[in-house]
N, C-alpha and C positions, 0 to 999 in steps of 0.2 A: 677694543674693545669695542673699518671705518665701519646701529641698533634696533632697533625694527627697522621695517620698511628701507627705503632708502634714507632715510632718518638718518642708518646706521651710515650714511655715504657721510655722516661728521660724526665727529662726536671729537676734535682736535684741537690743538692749544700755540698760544704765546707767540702771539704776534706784534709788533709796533706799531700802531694805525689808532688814528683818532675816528669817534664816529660824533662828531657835536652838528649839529645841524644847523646849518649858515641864514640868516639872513634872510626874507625873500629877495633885497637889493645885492647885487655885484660889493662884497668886499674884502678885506683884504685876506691872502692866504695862510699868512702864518696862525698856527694852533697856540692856546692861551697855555702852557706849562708853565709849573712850580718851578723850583730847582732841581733840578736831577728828575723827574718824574716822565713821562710820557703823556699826554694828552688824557688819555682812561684815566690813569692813576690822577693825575690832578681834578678830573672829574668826581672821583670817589673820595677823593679826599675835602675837597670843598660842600661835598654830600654828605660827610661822616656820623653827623649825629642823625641822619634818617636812617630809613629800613634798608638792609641789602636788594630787597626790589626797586627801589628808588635812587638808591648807589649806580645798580645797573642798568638804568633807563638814561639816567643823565652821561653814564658811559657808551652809550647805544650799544649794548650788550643785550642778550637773553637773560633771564634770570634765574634760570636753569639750565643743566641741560650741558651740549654743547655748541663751545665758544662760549657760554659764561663765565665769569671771573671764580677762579677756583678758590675756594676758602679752606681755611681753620677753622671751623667754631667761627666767632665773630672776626677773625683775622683775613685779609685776600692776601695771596699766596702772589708773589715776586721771585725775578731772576734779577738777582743787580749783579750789573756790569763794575770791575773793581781796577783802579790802580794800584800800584805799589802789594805789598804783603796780604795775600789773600787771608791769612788768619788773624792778622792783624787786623784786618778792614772786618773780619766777625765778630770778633771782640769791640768796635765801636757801634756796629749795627744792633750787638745785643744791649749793650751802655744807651743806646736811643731808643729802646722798647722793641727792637726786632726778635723772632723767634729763630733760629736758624736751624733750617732742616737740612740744609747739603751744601757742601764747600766743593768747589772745583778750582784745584791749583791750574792744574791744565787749560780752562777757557775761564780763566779768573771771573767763575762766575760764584754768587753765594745764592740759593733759593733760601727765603725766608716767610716766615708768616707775618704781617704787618697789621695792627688795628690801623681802620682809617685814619682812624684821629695823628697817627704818628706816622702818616706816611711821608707828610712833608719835611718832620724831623728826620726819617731816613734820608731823604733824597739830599739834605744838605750839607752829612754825615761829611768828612775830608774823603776824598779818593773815590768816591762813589762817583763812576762817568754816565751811568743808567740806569735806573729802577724799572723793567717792564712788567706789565700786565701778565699772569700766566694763567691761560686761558682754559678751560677744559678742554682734554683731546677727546679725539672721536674714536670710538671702539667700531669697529667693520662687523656687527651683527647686523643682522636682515629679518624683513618678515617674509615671510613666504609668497613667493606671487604665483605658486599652483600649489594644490595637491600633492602634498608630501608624501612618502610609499610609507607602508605600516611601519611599526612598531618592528623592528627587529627580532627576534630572539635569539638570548645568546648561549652560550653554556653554564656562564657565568654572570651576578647580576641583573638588575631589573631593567636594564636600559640598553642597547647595544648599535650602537652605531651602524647606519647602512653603508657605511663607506667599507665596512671590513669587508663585504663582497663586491663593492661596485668595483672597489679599488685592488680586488683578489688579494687582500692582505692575508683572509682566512686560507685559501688556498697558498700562498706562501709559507705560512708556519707548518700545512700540515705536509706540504711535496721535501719541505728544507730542514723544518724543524729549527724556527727560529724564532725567537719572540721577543727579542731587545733587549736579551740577558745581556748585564755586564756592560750596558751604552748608560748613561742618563741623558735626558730630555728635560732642556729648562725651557720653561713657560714664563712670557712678559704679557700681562695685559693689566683689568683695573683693580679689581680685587679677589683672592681664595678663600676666602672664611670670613669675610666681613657681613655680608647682609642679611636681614634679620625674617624677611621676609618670603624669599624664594621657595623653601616648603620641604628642603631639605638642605642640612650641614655636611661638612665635611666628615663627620664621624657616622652619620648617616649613609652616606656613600661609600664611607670602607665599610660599615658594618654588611651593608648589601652585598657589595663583591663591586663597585662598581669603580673605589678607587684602592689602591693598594693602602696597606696601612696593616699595624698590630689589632687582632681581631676580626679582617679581612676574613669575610664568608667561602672565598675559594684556597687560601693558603698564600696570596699574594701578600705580605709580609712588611715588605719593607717602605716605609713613610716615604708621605711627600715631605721634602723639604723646603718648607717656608721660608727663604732667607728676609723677603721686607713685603710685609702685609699692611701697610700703613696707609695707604694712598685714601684720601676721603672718607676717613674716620671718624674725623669732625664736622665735615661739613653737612649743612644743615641743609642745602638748596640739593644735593644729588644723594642719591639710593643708591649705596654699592649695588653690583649686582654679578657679585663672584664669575664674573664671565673668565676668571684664567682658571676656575673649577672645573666649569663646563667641559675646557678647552682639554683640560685635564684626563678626564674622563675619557673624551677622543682619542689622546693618545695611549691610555691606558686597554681601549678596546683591541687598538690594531697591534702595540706592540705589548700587550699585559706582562712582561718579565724586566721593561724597561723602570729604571729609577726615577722618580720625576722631583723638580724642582720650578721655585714660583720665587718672582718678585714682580713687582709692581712696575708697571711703567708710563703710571699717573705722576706728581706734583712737579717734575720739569721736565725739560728735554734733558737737561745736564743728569738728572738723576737714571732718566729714563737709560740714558748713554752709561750712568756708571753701573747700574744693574746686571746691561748686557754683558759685561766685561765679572762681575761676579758669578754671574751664572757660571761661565767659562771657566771660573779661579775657582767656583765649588766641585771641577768636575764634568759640566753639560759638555758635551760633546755636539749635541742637536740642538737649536734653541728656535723658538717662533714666539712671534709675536701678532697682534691684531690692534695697533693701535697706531695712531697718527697725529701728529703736531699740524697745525697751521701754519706755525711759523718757520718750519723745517723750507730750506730754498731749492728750489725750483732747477737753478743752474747750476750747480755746485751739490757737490757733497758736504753734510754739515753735521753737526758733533754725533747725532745717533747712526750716520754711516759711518763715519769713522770707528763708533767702535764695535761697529759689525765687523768692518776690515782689519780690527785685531782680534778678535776672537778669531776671524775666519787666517789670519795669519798666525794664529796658535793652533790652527786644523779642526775646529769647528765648523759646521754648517747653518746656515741663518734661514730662515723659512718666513715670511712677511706675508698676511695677507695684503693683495692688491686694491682692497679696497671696495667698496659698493656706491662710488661716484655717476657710473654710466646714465647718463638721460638718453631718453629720445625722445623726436619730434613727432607728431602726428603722422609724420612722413618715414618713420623711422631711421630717422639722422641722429647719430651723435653728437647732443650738442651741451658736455658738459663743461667745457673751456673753449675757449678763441685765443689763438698766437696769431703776431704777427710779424714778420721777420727785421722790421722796424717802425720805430715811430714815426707815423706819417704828419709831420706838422702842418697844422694852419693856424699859418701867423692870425692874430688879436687885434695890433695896429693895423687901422685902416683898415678893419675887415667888414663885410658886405652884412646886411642885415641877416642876421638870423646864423650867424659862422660861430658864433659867441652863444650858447645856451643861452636861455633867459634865466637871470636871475645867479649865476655863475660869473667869478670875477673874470678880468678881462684884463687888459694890458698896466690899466689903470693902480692894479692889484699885483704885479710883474708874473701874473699868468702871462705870457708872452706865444702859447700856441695849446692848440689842443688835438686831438690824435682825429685821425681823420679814418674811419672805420670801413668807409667803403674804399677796397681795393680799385678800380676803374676811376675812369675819369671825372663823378662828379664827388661834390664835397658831401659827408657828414661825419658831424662831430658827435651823433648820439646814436650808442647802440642801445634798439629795442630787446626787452626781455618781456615774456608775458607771464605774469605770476599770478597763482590760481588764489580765491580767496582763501585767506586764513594760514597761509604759507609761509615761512619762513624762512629767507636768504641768507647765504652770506657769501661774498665775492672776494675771492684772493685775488688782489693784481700785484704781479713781478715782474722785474722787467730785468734786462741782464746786462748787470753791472755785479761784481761780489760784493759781501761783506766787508764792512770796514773800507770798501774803496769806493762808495759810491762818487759819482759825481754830477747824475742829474736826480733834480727832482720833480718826482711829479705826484698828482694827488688827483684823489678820485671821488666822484659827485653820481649819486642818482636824484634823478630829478622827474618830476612828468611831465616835460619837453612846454609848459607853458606857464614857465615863474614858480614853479614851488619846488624848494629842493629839500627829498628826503631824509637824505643821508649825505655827512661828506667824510673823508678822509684824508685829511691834509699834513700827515708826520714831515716833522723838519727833518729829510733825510740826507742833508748834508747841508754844510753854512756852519758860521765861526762856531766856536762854544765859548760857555762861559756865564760868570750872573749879568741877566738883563736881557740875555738871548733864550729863544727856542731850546728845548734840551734835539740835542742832534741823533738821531737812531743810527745812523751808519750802515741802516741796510734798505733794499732795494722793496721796497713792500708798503702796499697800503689794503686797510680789509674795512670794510664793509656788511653791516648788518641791518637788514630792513623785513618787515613782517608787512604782507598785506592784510591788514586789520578790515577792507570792506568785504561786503558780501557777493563780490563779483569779480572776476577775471581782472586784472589792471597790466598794461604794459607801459613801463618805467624806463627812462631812458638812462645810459651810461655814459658818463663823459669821463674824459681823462685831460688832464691841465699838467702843463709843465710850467715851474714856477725857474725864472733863469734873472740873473743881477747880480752884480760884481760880487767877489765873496760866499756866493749861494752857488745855487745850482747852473750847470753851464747850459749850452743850446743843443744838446746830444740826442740823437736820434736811435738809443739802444731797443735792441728785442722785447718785445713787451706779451707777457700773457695773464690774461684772467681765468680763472673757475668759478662756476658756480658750485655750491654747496648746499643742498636742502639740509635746513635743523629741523623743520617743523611743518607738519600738512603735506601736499604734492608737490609734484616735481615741477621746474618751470616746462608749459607747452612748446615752447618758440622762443627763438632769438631770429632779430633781424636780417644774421648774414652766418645763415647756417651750412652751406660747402665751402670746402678746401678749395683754397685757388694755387697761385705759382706761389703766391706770396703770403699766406695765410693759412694756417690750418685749423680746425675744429673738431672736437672732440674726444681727446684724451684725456684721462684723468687721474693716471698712478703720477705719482709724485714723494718728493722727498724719501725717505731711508726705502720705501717699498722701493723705488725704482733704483737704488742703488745697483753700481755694478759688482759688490760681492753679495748684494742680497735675492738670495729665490725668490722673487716677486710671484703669489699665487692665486690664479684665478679661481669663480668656483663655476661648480656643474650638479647640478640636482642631480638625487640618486635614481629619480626616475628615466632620466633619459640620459643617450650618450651623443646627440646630434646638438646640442647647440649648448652655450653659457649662459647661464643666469642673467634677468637683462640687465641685474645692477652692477655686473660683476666687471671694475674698472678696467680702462683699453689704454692702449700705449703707443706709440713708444713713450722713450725720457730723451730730451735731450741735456748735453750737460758742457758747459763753455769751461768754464774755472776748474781751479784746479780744490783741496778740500779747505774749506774755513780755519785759520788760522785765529789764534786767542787774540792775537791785535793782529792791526794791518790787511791788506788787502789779500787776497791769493792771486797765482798769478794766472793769467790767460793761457786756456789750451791752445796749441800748435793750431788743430784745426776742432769742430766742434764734433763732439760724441756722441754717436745715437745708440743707444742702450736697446735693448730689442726686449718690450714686456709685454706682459706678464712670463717669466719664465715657463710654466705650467700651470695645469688645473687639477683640481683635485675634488672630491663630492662635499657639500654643504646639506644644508635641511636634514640634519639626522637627529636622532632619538640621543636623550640625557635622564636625568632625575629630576631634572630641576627649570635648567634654564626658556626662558622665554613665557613658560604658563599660560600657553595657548595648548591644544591638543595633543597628547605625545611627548609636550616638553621639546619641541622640533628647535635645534638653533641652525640657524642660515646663514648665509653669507659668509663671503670668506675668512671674517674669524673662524670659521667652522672648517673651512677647506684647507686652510694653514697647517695647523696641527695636526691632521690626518696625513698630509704630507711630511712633516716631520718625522711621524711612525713610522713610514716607510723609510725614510731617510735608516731608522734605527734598524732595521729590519738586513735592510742591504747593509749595513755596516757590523754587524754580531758576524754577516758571514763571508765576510772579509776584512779584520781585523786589523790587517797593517796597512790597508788602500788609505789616503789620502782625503781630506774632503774633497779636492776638487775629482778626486774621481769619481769617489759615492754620488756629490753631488749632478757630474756630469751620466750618471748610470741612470739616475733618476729622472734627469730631464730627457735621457735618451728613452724612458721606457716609455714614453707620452703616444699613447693611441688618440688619430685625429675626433673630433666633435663635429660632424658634419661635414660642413664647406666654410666654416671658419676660421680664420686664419691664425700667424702668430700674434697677429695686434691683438686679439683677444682670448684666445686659448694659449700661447707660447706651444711648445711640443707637441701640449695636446693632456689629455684627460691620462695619472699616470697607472704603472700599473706594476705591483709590489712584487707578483712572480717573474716580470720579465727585471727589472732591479735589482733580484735577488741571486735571479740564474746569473747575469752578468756579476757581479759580485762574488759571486762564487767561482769563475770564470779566473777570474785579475786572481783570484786569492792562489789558485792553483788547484791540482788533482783534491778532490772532496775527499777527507777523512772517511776512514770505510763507515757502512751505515751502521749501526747498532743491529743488530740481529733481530728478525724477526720470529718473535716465537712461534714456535712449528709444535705438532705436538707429539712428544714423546713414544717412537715405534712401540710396541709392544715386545719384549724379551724373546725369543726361540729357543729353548732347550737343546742346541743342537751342539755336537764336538766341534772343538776348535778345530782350526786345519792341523794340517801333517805337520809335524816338526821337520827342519832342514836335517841335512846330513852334520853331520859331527864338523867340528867340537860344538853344535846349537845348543844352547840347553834345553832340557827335558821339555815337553809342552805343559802349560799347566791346566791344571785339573778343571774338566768342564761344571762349567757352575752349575747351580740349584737352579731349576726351574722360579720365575717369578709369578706371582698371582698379580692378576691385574683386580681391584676392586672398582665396581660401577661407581661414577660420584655425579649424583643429581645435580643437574643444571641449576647455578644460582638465580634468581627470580632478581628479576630487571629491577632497578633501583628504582622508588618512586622521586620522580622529579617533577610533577606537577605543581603549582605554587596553589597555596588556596586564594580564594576571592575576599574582598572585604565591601559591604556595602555599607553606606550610611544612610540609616531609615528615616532618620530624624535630624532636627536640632535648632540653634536659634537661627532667625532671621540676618542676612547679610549687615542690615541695619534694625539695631535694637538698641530699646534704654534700659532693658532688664540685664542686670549684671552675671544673675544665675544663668548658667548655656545647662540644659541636659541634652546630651546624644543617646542616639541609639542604631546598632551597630550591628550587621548580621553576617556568621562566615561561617564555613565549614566544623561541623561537628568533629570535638577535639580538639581544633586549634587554639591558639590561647593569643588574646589580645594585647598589645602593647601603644601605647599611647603618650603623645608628648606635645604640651601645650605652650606655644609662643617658645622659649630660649630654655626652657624648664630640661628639669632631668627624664629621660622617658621610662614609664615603668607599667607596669602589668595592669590593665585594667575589663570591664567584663564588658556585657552588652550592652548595658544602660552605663553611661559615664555621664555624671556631674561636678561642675566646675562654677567658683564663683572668681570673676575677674573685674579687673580695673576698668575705665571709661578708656578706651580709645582701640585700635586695630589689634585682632586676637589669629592666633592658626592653629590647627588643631593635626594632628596628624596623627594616623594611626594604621597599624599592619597587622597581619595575622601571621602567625608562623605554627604549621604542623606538624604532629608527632614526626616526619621524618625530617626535619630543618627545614624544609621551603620555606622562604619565607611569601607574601604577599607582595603586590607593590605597593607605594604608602598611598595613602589617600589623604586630601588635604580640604578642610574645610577653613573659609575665612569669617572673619563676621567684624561687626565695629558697632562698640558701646557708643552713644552717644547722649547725649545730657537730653533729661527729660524734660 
């Protein structure tokens, strides 16, 4: 759901990684944990009776947003890791004050809601091996970085997608006569009908025509189905912001006959993963999504590919945007991650002045080497990044060892290269367990979040430390890669060591379920042009060592290593909605928005060819990709796709097309004339020539009015006011009659002048016109906020 700007390149969750800030002196490496808890959580827990901003800061969190810690109401939301009887171990976590939102027998995990106060009573629970932090994920919305093409118009609804022509969907339904009868399309993102703010509801949008539903202004009928609208309901720190509505919307433009279906794929990864597999069990045939985990891994497939791989082995198709991670440098380099094909150690003992960061432990600490970032022959142990003021990081380092089998550890420090360190990240990722020890993660990952708070430019250096001593971590020289991640402000300008060498690469940034191998990973392509990708729109490939994450134990090592080839395809973003973004037009971008347009198509090919296979529809679709310039598959896959060439293919595999439906012609005029000869005997007689018929003139019916009327608002209160009374005043077409509905209220008929007395705090007003013939308006939305005098 990966939000504005490249913002939208996070907004993702649930990683293991401490962010406590060391020391300015070299000390030791191991992280302070509770029992069972991870680094964050015992932060927030020794925070408990303070503010959720203050929880968050001692966790080196955001305190919003994403990567902040995701809540209930006053509850942070966890994934605990369980031995023995997963329902059993729910029933003692609920006995220790835990809320329990999702049980997974399968990766014996339980998500649950926890008050601070009682986090350390979970983590000490019997059976509990890990309580982690679950973090917010990142929704792939964008802001616009040009000039979005107008306002569509549709035949139906006030909103209409430009993707229906970029992506010749409209031509499709009208050469084929197809419209996604008879398919459903489930949608996973953050919320359907949750936010109170956006300017328009779900009953809003069927009443328009713009989503299907009973009451539906074109005769589209049949409901969305909502299976789990739950995701951040309570919590206090984030705004839903109905972005699987939006998304909705999209696919109801390009496939309007398709069924649609919605669950959330916010509060975990495990929940996220069981969702996909519901969509599937209600039905969806097509499913997309726009959302992304942090702590989804890098070299392996993990629990949300997996159950891509069983829907798509029950013959479903998966549609993933790929994300709005892409940076580039002044230079126009991609420089959103740095891999490097191993850890290049430099040893700590005995090492030369200045090998050892300042202020960074050292040997002394069984830091025993640190990564050595320049490829060539001389040393450096710190990669530069330049962060623009007021900007907001967050650095995922992985390195490739699986789940559950780690065996080196290593930990991650920024610092500004002369004694002061920022940020650190030191998780016990492997070493005994047990009370008195580190709680152990058992996965290969450390994250990082640091905001530059001055008013200038600053470049921060990166070190990476491997901590090695009998029992702990070994002296292993595995693959290791970082991303950068913007939450907040611009993008970083520069890193230190920005081209691919033999041994190095830079700048890809699809990762986890998007870069899966059964998931359509989707780029995006403005509707205004067809020559190049959007600059945020993530580049690829994936590579993948392991085999998929196992609920214990290690998985086991690929034969040889996998390169995945993404983004599968591209599809258009920045199109017209009702609602989402509340910038001009309502434009949503990014490949949240190019996802689910590819989806529609997905339906579209598949109404007309009924018995093909997903991998065929799927492979029909990735074949109709028309190129985008001179860019290649790393960042287009196919190519920009296209729903009539999909559809012909489809039609194609399906066999000779059912005859067409007749085209009304119109009715010769009668002749009074004798029938022919009768044959010779035994024929019977001819029969009797008919009566002449009268043709009667019949006036041309007069064109339907389908104009919508205008609504302007003349008047009303100020954005900011202490007077509680608002009067509007409202001007529209003679005839039309007014409808008006304030804040979550019922909407009902109102005239020119409307007054309203309200509460102290944020108000919306909305209001439409509809004319003797149905048109209706499009809504208009006024905001305003009471505030104490």
């Amino acid at each position: 759901m990966l939000s504005r700007p490249l913002l939208s390149t996070a907004r993702l969750v649930a990683v293991s990684a401490v962010v406590l800030a060391l020391p300015a002196a070299a000390g030791a490496a191991d992280p302070v944990t509770s029992e069972g808890l991870t680094p964050r959580l015992t932060a927030v827990a020794q925070a408990a009776s303070s503010s959720p901003a203050t929880q968050a800061r001692r966790a080196g969190l955001p305190s919003s947003g994403a990567a902040s810690l995701s809540r209930a109401g006053g509850r942070v939301l966890t994934e605990i890791t369980v031995d023995g009887d997963v329902a059993e171990r729910a029933r003692a976590l609920r006995a220790a004050g835990a809320e329990v939102l999702d049980t997974s027998a399968r990766w014996r995990t339980i998500t649950a809601a926890v008050a601070p106060s009682a986090l350390e009573r979970i983590g000490a629970v019997d059976g509990v091996r890990i309580a982690r932090e679950v973090l917010r994920p990142i929704l792939r919305d964008a802001t616009a970085r040009e000039t979005p093409s107008a306002r569509a118009a549709g035949e139906c609804g006030i909103a209409t997608s430009q993707a229906d022509a970029a992506l010749r969907a409209v031509d499709a339904r009208a050469q084929f006569g197809v419209d996604g009868t008879g398919l459903k399309v489930g949608i996973l993102s953050d919320t359907y009908d949750l936010a109170t703010d956006d300017g328009t509801s779900a009953a809003d949008d069927i009443a328009s025509g713009d989503l299907p539903g009973p009451g539906n202004a074109c005769g589209r009928t049949n409901p969305v189905e909502v299976l789990d609208d739950t995701a951040v309901k309570d919590d206090p720190t984030t705004v839903p912001s109905d972005e699987g509505r939006a998304m909705a919307q999209l696919v109801h433009d390009l496939a309007p006959g398709a069924t649609l279906s919605f669950a959330t794929a916010f509060v975990s990864q495990t929940r996220f993963a069981t969702n996909i597999v519901r969509l599937q069990q209600a039905g969806a045939q097509v499913i997309t999504d726009d959302v992304g985990y942090f702590g989804e891994p890098f070299f392996q497939p993990g629990p949300i590919d997996q159950a891509i791989t069983t829907v798509r082995q029950r013959g479903a198709s998966y549609y993933s945007a790929a994300g709005n991670g892409n940076v580039f440098d002044g230079q126009g380099r991609p420089i959103g991650s740095w891999e490097s094909d191993a850890f290049r150690p430099v040893a700590t003992a005995g090492a030369a002045p200045g090998v050892v960061p300042q202020g960074l432990p050292g040997a002394n600490a069984d830091t025993t080497a640190y990564e050595d970032f320049n490829p060539g022959p001389a040393t450096d142990t710190g990669f530069g990044i330049t962060v623009p003021p007021g900007t907001e990081i967050l650095i995922d380092l992985q390195w490739a060892q699986p789940w559950e089998g780690v065996s080196t550890d290593l930990d991650a420090y920024l610092h500004d290269g002369a004694g002061t360190v920022l940020e650190t990240s030191n998780d016990r990722n492997v070493g005994p367990a047990g009370t008195g020890n580190p709680v152990v993660t058992g996965r290969p990952a450390e994250l990082l979040v640091w905001k530059n708070a001055t008013g200038a430019a600053k470049t921060v250096q990166l070190s990476v430390g491997r901590v090695a001593k009998p029992g702990y971590g070994d002296a292993g020289t595995p693959r290791l890669r970082f991303q950068i991640t913007t939450l907040a402000g611009g993008n970083p300008t520069g890193i230190e060591y920005p081209t691919s060498t033999a041994t190095d690469r830079v700048g890809p940034t699809i990762f986890g379920h998007s870069g899966g191998a059964d998931t359509v990973s989707v780029a995006a392509v403005a509707p205004t042009t067809t020559t190049r990708p959007e600059t945020y729109s993530s580049r690829g490939p994936v590579t993948q060592l392991f085999g998929p994450t196992p609920a214990t134990g290690p998985a086991p090592t690929l034969p040889a290593p996998v390169t995945l080839a993404k983004p599968d395809i591209a599809a258009t973003d920045c199109v017209s909605t009702t609602f989402f973004s509340g910038a001009a037009n309502n434009f949503f971008c990014g490949t949240s928005a190019a996802a689910p347009h590819a989806a529609a198509v997905d339906a579209l090919a598949r109404q007309a060819a009924p018995a093909a296979t997903d991998d065929q529809i799927v492979e029909m679709v990735r074949a109709s990709g028309r190129p985008v310039g001179t860019f290649g598959p790393t960042a287009v896959g196919s190519g920009l796709i296209d729903a009539v060439s999909a559809v012909s293919a489809a039609r194609t595999l399906a066999g000779p097309p059912p005859p067409a439906d007749p085209v009304p012609t119109p009715t010769p005029t009668p002749t009074p004339t004798p029938p022919a000869a009768p044959a010779p005997a035994p024929t019977p007689a001819p029969a009797p020539t008919p009566a002449p018929v009268s043709v009667v003139p019949v006036a041309p019916t007069p064109a339907a009015d389908r104009t919508a009327p205008r609504v302007r608002v003349l008047s009303g209160p100020r954005s900011r006011t202490t007077k509680r009374r608002a009067v509007f005043r409202f001007r529209t077409e003679r005839g039309a009659r007014l409808t008006c509905r304030l804040d979550r209220r019922k909407a009902r008929r109102c005239t020119s002048r409307y007054a309203v007395t309200v509460t102290r705090g944020a108000h919306v007003l909305r209001v439409y016109a509809t004319d003797a013939a149905g048109n209706r308006s499009r809504t208009v939305l006024r905001r305003w906020r009471v505030v104490r005098g």
